[in-house]
Residue, then its C-alpha position, 0 to 999 in steps of 0.5 A: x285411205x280406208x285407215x285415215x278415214x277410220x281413225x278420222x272418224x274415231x277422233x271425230x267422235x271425242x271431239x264431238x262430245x267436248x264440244x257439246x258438253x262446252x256448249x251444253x255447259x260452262x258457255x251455255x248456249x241456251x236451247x234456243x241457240x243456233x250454234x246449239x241446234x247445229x252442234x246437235x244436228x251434227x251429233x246426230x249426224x255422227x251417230x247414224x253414220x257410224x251406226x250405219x257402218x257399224x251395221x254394215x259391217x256387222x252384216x258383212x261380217x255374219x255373211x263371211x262367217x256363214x260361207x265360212x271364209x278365211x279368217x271370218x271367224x277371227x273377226x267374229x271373235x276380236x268384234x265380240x271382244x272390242x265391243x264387250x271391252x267398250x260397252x261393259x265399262x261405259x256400262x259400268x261407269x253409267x251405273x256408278x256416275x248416277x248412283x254418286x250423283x244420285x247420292x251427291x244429291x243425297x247428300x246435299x238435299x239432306x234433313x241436316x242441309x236442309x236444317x241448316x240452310x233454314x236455320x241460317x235463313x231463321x238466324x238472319x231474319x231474326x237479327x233483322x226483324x230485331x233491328x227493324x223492330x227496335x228501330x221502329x219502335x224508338x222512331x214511334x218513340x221519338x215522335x210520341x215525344x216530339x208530339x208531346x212537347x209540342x202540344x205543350x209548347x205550341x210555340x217551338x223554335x229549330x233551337x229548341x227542336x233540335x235541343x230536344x231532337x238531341x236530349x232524345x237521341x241521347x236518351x233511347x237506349x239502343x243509341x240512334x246515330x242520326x235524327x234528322x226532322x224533314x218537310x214533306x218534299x224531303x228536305x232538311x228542316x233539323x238535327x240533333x247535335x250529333x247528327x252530320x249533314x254529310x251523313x244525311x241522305x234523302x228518303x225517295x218520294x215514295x218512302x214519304x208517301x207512304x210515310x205520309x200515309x201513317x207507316x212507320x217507314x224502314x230504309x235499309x241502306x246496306x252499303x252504309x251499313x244502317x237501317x233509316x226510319x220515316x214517321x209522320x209528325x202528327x203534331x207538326x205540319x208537313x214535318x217527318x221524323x228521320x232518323x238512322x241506327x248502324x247496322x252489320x251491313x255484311x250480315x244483312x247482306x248475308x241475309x240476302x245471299x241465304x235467302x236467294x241460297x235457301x230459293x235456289x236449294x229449295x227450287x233444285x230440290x224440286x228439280x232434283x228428278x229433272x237433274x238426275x234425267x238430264x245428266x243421264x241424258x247428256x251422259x248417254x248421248x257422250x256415251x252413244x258417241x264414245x262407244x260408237x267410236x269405240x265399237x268403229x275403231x273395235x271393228x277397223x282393227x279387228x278387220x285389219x287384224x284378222x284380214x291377213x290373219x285368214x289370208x295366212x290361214x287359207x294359205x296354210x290350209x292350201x299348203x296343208x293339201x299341198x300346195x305350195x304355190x301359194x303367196x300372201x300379200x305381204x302387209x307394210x310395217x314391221x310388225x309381227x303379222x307383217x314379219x309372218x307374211x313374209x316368213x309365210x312366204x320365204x317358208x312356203x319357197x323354201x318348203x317347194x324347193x324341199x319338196x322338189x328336191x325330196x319328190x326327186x329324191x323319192x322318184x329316184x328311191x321309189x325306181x330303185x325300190x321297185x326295182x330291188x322289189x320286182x328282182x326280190x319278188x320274182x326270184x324263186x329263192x326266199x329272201x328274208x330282211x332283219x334290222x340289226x336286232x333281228x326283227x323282220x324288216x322284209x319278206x318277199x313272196x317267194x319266203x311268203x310262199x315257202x314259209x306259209x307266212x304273211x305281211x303281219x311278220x314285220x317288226x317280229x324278231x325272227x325267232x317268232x316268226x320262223x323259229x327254225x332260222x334261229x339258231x342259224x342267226x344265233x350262231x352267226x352272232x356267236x361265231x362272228x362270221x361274214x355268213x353260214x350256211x345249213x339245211x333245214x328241214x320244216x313243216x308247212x301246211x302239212x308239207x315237210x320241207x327242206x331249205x338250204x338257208x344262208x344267213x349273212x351279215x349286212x353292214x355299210x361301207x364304214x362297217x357298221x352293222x346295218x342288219x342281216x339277209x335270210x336267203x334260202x331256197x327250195x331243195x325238196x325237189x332236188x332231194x327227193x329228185x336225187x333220192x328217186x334217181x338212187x332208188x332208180x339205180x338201185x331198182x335197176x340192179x334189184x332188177x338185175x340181180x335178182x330177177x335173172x335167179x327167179x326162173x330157175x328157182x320156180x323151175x326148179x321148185x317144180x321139176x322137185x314137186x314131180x320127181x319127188x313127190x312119189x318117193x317121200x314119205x309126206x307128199x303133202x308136205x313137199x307138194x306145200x313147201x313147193x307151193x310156198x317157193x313158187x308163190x314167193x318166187x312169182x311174189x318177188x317177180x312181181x316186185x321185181x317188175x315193179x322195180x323194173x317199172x320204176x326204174x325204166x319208166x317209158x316215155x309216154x305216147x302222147x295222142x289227143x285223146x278225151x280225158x272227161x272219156x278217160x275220167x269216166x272209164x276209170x271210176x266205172x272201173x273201180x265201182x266194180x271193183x270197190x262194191x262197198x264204196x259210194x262213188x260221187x263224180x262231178x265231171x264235165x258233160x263235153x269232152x276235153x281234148x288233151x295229148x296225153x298216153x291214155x295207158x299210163x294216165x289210166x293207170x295213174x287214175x285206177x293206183x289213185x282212185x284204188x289208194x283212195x278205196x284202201x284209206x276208207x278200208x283202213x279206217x275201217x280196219x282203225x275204228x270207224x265212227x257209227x254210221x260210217x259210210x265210205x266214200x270216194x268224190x271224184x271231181x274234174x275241171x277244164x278252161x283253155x290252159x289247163x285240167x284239174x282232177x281232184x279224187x277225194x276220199x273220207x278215210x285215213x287222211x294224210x299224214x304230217x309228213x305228207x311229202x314223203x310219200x312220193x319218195x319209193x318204198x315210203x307207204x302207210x300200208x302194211x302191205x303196200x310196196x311204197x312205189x304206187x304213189x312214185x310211180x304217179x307222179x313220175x307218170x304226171x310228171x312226164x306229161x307236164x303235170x303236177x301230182x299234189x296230196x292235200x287234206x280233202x274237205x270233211x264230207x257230209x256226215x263226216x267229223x274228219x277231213x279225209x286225202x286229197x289228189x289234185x292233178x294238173x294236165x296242161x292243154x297243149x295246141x291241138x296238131x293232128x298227127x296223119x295216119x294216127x287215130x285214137x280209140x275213145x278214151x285216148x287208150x290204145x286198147 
């Protein structure tokens, strides 16, 4: 209906203007015509109603576009573009129908029209002054010679007239083609010879009135194509003097037509403004009609157009924030717009079955995917994902955590990101295998490391090669396990072999310092080389109970005990014992109760806190810097899980090797038996710790970073024990 009514309303208005022109124009109904008025009426009637629409929806139209609705901006543009397609030529056509009106009037109203125009008018009165002029003076003639004769024959019969009507109309040059002699009432009294009766035709009583009044009168008879003269006989009584000459009656006729030409030229040149304003009126008001039609018809089509044209966008927009739920209405037709509606919807059915079965799809991935990661992640082994090429396509975080590497490796070949697997990869594409597999040792945060890395092939059921698997895992542990079970064994037969001979020896060293002493000559000398085998055999003894230590560690005995008590004892100790060393420590004020063996965990303390004095004594020894000052932080934490005891110094530092120095005999001392270290870590151990060396912060004042202690003590429950009581400090005295 609404379309019906648009296009209605649009014909109307081309309809309208015809009509008017028709009753402005070729029917001229004149102004005072109701059928006129009522057309105009109508015209009028048109106008508002279409220029009440038009703003209507101009106004619902900005509205739309403000709240940013679908497709708003569409309409916006499409309006703008029908209004400018229909008001830019009615413009231009305006512009140029007035200017080749205005020079149309230029031309008509110009010097040379105007020239000719009065040229012809000059030519045709001059051809009937002519004819007028000669006519009236034969006539004046003719009568001057009637009169004459009279007076000299005062007695004149109609014979004797007429003879003489005769001889005159013969004798006048420009030939008169009747002479006729009339009463006053206008009657024929005589003619000349060649004058016909039926030719005669009777002057109106007004012509003889003024004839009577002494007027040469002229009678132009056109259709009859002659000019007739009245003179008044002064020599006759009642007589009048009536005669004719043949004129061109066509171009007298002519003379009219000019003269009423030359008026109506003169009167429009007059009214030429007035011609220009109406014509522009009227094209005005048809353009009005036209370009409101026009604009109506712009905007109906730009509605119909961009209508479903934001319905698709909305739709589109939904769709793109994911729902695909959305329906258009489908347009009628089989035009385009119609066709994308409903490809719209058939596209947005088809894309919520995809994405259904995709969701499911991915559902089921993301559950395998989990799945694969929380295996992969939580396994202690390193696992490493390569593309076919060789780049990095997955790390989990135990390879994080062992290769000290991040989430930025992938897409990275793997030589760059561990350059030790490589030649492991290599060979394996060399050789061709299905896997190899080879130990390898490397450096991470300062800690040497030994992998058993594995590296296979990956290829899909048709052979094809997909990518490779890096799997490795941890053995340090289990070969310094394996070289601290060997040193075990071998202290145990150092132990055994060499101790049992010692005491005999000292013994025996002895009893030759007395017996001999008096029978050489030297005694001096033999009293020293004793010396030296006593003092080398209570050396070895010493080193021979530190194997025996190692070797046969005792199980520790656990009872509850205040570690912060125990902490606290330790540094004391070793302030006396290290004079020289500034002692910082940063222990917690209330006690934490823990089981431990307060001997064993003691001693682990007093072999760190006296490592951490003899690296200060060693840098001391290297070079220290100006101002060097030693000293020794010691630092403890506590919460319901576990405690921490951290022993910093600023000496020697750490090695690169670091992990080395756990195993037996490995020392960066000359003096040092390398079985210190070992032996506080097995202590540790023992007790459900961890024993850690790390680079301690650079203290102030200090330029270098210096060695680090970090040992970890679970919190086991609390159980009292009956009948087993501790002394302070968790030390069995």
């Amino acid at each position: 209906m609404q379309g019906a009514f648009s296009f209605g309303l649009v014909f109307l208005g081309p309809l309208l203007a015809v009509v008017t022109f028709l009753a402005m124009g070729p029917y001229d109904l004149g102004a005072s015509s109701n059928a006129l008025r009522l057309i105009l009426l109508v015209d009028l009637v048109y106008v508002l109603l279409v220029a009440a629409l038009i703003l209507s929806r101009v106004i619902r139209m900005i509205a739309d576009r403000r709240s940013q609705s679908a497709g708003s901006r569409l309409h916006l543009r499409l309006t703008g573009v029908f209004a400018f397609v229909a008001l830019v030529p009615t413009i231009l056509v305006a512009v140029f129908a007035v200017l080749n009106l205005n020079i149309g009037l230029e031309g008509w109203f110009s010097e040379r029209v105007r020239n000719v125009v009065g040229s012809s008018l000059s030519a045709a009165e001059a051809y009937e002054k002519e004819h007028r002029d000669g006519l009236i003076e034969d006539a004046q003639g003719f009568a001057g010679i009637l009169n004459v004769t009279r007076q000299s024959q005062f007695f004149m019969d109609d014979g004797q007239i007429r003879q003489v009507l005769s001889q005159g109309q013969q004798a006048i040059q420009r030939g008169l083609r009747e002479v006729y002699l009339i009463d006053g009432a206008g009657t024929l009294k005589t003619r000349g010879e060649r004058s016909y009766l039926f030719d005669f035709e009777a002057p109106s009583a007004d012509d003889l009135a003024r004839a009577s009044a002494g007027e040469t009168v002229v009678i132009e008879d056109w259709l009859n194509n002659e000019f007739r003269a009245l003179v008044r006989l002064e020599a006759f009584p009642d007589r009048y003097l009536y005669v004719s000459r043949e004129v061109d009656g066509q171009l007298l006729s002519l003379l009219d037509d000019t003269k009423q030409t030359v008026s109506l030229y003169q009167q429009l040149e007059s009214e030429r403004g007035r011609v220009l304003l109406n014509f522009g009126l009227l094209y005005l008001g048809f353009a009005l009609i036209l370009v409101l039609a026009a604009i109506w018809l712009g905007l109906w089509f730009a509605e119909k157009l961009s209508r479903p044209v934001g319905r698709l966008a909305s739709a589109a927009t939904r769709v793109g924030e994911g729902d695909l739920d959305v329906q258009v209405i489908e347009e009628e037709g089989d035009d385009e717009i119609a066709t994308l509606g409903r490809v719209f919807n058939q596209m947005t059915q088809q894309l919520k079955v995809q994405r259904d079965e995709l969701m499911d799809s991915h559902r089921q991935t993301e559950r395998r995917r989990r799945l694969f990661d929380s295996v992969l992640s939580n396994v202690t082994a390193g696992v490493i994902g390569l593309n076919a090429e060789g780049s990095v396509d997955f790390v989990n975080r135990a390879a994080e955590r062992l290769l000290d590497v991040g989430s930025g490796t992938h897409e990275v070949p793997l030589g760059l990101a561990v350059p030790e697997f490589a030649p492991l990869l290599e060979r394996l594409r060399d050789t061709g295998a299905a896997a190899v597999q080879e130990e390898v040792r490397l450096t991470r945060a300062g800690k040497l490391e030994s992998l058993l890395v594995r590296v296979s092939r990956r290829t899909t059921e048709g052979g094809r090669l997909e990518g490779y698997v890096v799997a490795f895992d941890d053995v340090t542990e289990l070969v310094s396990a394996q070289r601290m079970a060997a040193w075990g064994d071998v202290a145990r037969r150092i132990a055994h072999e060499i101790k049992n001979p010692l005491t005999p020896i000292q013994l025996s060293a002895e009893r030759i310092k007395r017996k001999f002493r008096a029978q050489v000559q030297e005694p001096e000398d033999l009293e020293q080389y004793t010396d030296v085998i006593v003092r080398q055999t209570n050396d070895l003894r010493r080193i021979v109970d530190e194997f025996s230590k190692f070797a046969r560690m005792p199980e520790p005995d656990r009872r509850e005990g205040d570690l912060v008590a125990l902490v606290r004892a330790a540094v004391m100790l070793q302030e006396n014992g290290q004079p020289g060393v500034r002692f910082v420590s940063d222990l917690p004020k209330d006690p934490a109760v823990l089981e431990f063996d307060g001997t064993m965990i003691g001693q682990a303390l007093t072999n760190l806190i006296k490592n951490a004095g003899e690296a200060t004594e060693g840098l001391i020894e290297r070079g220290a810097p100006q101002g060097y000052i030693p000293e020794i932080h010691v630092e403890m934490t506590v919460d319901d899980a576990r405690a921490e005891i951290r022993i910093s110094d600023n000496g020697t530092g750490l090695p690169p090797d670091r992990t080395r120095l756990f195993e037996p005999y490995v020392t960066t001392r000359e003096k040092g038996t390398g079985l210190g270290l070992p032996i506080v870590k097995k202590i540790i151990e023992e007790h459900g710790g961890t024993l850690s060396l790390q680079d301690a912060p650079p203290f102030d004042g200090n330029a270098h970073a210096g060695a680090m202690a970090v040992i970890e003590l679970p919190r086991a429950p609390r159980q009292k024990r009956p009948g087993k009581q501790t002394a302070p400090g968790g030390q069995g005295g």
